[in-house]
N, C-alpha and C positions, 0 to 999 in steps of 0.2 A: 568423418568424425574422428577426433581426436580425444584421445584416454587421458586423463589426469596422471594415471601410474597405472603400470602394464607389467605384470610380473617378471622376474627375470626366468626364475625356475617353475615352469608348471610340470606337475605327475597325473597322467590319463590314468585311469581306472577304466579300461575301456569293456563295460558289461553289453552283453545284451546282443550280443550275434547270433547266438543261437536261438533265442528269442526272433529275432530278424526274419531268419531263417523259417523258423516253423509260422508264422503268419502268412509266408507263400508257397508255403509247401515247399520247400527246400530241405534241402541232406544240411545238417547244421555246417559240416564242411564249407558249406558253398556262403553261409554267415559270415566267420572266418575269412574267406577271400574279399567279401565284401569289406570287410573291418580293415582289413592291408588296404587297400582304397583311400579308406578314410584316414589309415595312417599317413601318408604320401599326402592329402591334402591338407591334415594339419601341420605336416611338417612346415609346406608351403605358408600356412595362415603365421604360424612361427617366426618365419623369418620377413613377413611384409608388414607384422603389425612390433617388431622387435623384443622377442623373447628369446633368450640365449641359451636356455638346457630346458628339454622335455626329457621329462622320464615317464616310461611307455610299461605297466603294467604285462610283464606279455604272459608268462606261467608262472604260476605261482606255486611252493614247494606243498600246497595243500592240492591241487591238481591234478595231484599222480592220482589221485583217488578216482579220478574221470575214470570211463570206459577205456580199455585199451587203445582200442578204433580210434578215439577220438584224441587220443595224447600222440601219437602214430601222426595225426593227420595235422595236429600241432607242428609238431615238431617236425613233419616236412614242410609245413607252411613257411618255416623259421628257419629251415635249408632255404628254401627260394627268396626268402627276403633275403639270407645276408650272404649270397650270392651279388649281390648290385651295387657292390663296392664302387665301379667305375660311374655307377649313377652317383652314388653318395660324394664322390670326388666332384664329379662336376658340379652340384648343386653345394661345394664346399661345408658339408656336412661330418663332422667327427663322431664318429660311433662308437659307442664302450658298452659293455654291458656288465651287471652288477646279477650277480649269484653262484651257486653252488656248481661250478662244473663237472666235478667228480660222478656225479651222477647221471650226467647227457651221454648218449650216443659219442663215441667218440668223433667220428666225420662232425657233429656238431659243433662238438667242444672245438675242434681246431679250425672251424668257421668262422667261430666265435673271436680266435686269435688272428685268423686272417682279415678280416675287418676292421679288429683294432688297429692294426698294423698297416693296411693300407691305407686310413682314413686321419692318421695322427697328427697330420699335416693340416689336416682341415679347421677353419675358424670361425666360417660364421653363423655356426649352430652345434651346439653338444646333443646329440643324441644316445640317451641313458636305455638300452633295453634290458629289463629287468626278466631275467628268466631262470627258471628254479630257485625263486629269492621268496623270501620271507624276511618280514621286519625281524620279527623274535630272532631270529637263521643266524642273520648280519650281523645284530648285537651280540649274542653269544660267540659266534664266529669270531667277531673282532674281542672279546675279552678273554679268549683259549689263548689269542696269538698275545694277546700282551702279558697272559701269566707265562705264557710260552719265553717270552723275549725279558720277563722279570722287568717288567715297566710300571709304575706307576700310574695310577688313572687318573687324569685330568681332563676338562672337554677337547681342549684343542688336541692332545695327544691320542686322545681314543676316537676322534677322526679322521686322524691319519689310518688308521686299523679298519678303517668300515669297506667294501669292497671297491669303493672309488671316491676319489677325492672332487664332490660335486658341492656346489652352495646348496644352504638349506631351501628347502623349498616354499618359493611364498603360495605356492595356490595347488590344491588339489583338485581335480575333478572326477566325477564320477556319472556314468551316462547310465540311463537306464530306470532310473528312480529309485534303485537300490540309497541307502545312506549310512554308510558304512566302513569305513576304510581296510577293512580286512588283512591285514597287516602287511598294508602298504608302507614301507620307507617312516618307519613309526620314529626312527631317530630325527631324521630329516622334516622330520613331518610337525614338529612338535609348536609350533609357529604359523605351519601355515593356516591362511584362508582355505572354504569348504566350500565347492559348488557342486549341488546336486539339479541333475536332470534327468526327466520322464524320454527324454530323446534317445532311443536307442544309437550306438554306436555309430554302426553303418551310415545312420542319418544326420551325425555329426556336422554339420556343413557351414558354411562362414559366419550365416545368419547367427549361427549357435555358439558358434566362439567370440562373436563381437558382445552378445548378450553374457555370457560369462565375464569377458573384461569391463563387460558395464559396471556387473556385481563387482567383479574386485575391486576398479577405479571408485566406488560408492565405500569402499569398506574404512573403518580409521584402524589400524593397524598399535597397538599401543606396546607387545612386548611384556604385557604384566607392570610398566609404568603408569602415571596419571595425566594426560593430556587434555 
C-alpha cells in the first residue's frame, strides 16, 4: 500500500514500558530494554516507508523525579544505545540529540558528543534523541542565549537558538493511550498532526505504524488557512 503523504518529521512519545513490563511480571528495567527494540524497528519502518527525522522522546527534564533506581537504569540504557555508533554508520543513520547536558553524568554527556561526531556523515535518516529536554527548557533556553547575544526575536532567528536545527514536526505520536503531549518539542510541535494509541510501546510494530500513516495520509493539513 501506498500513502498519499508520509510525514517527513515524526516525534515518538514512547509511554508505556513500564506498564509492559509489570503485566508480565517484569522489573520495569526489563520494559525499557524491550522499548530499545522497538526503537531499532522503528527506525527501520523510517527508513522503508520514507521519513527523514524522528525525534525519540527518551528523558524528559521532569524525570529526575523518577525513583533513583530507575533514572540510574535509564541512563545506563542511554550508555548502551549510543555506544553503536558503528551500527548507526552503517545503516547510514545521523544522530543528534537536543537537551540540557549540564546536568548528565558526564561519561554521558561526552557519549552524547561522540555520536554526534561520528555519525555527521550520515544521510539517510536524522535521528533526534531527546534527553533532559523539556519544551518550556528549550524555549527559555534559546531566548537567555539571544538576550545573551542582544538579538532580536523573529521566527526564523529564534530557531536557529533552539537546541537543533530540525524541520518542524508534521506528526506526533504517542503510545500508550496516554493523550497528552507533555512538553514534548511544544515549539516544533505547533502544526503538527496527533496520533494517539492504546498500544504500548514495546508493541509498537509495522502493523502500527502503517495504521498511523493511514491517520496522517487521511488528515487535510490547512496551517490556519481555508482550503
Amino acid at each position: 500500500m501506498e500513502f498519499s503523504a508520509v510525514p517527513k518529521h515524526i516525534g515518538f512519545i514512547m509511554d508505556g514500558n513500564g506498564r509492559w513490563a509489570k503485566l508480565r511480571g517484569y522489573p520495569r528495567v526489563k520494559g525499557h530494554r524491550a522499548g530499545l527494540k522497538t526503537v531499532d524497528n522503528v527506525l527501520d519502518l523510517c527508513k522503508k516507508y520514507g521519513v527523514s527525522y524522528v525525534s525519540l522522546y527518551v528523558f524528559s527534564t521532569e524525570n529526575w523525579s523518577r525513583p533513583k533506581e530507575e533514572v540510574d537504569n535509564l541512563f545506563n540504557l542511554a550508555r548502551e544505545y549510543l555506544k553503536k555508533s558503528n551500527g548507526f554508520r552503517k545503516r547510514d543513520i545521523r544522530v543528534v540529540v537536543s537537551g540540557s547536558m549540564a546536568e548528565l553524568p558526564p561519561d554521558l554527556a561526552a557519549a552524547v558528543a561522540d555520536i554526534e561526531r561520528d555519525t555527521c556523515g550520515c544521510a539517510s535518516l536524522t535521528l533526534n534523541l531527546c534527553i533532559n529536554y523539556g519544551g518550556r527548557d528549550e524555549i527559555i533556553h534559546a531566548v537567555n542565549r539571544m538576550v545573551a547575544d542582544g538579538v532580536t526575536a523573529d521566527e526564523k532567528t529564534f530557531e536557529t537558538y533552539l537546541y537543533k536545527k530540525l524541520p518542524p514536526l508534521d506528526l506526533v505520536a504517542r503510545t500508550s493511550g496516554e493523550m497528552r503531549l507533555s512538553n514534548f518539542m511544544l515549539y516544533q510541535a505547533a502544526y503538527a498532526e496527533l496520533y494517539f494509541t492504546d498500544v504500548l510501546w514495546p508493541d509498537f510494530d509495522e502493523n502500527e505504524f502503517r495504521r498511523m500513516l493511514v491517520s496522517y495520509a487521511g488528515r487535510e493539513r490547512k496551517f490556519g488557512d481555508i482550503k
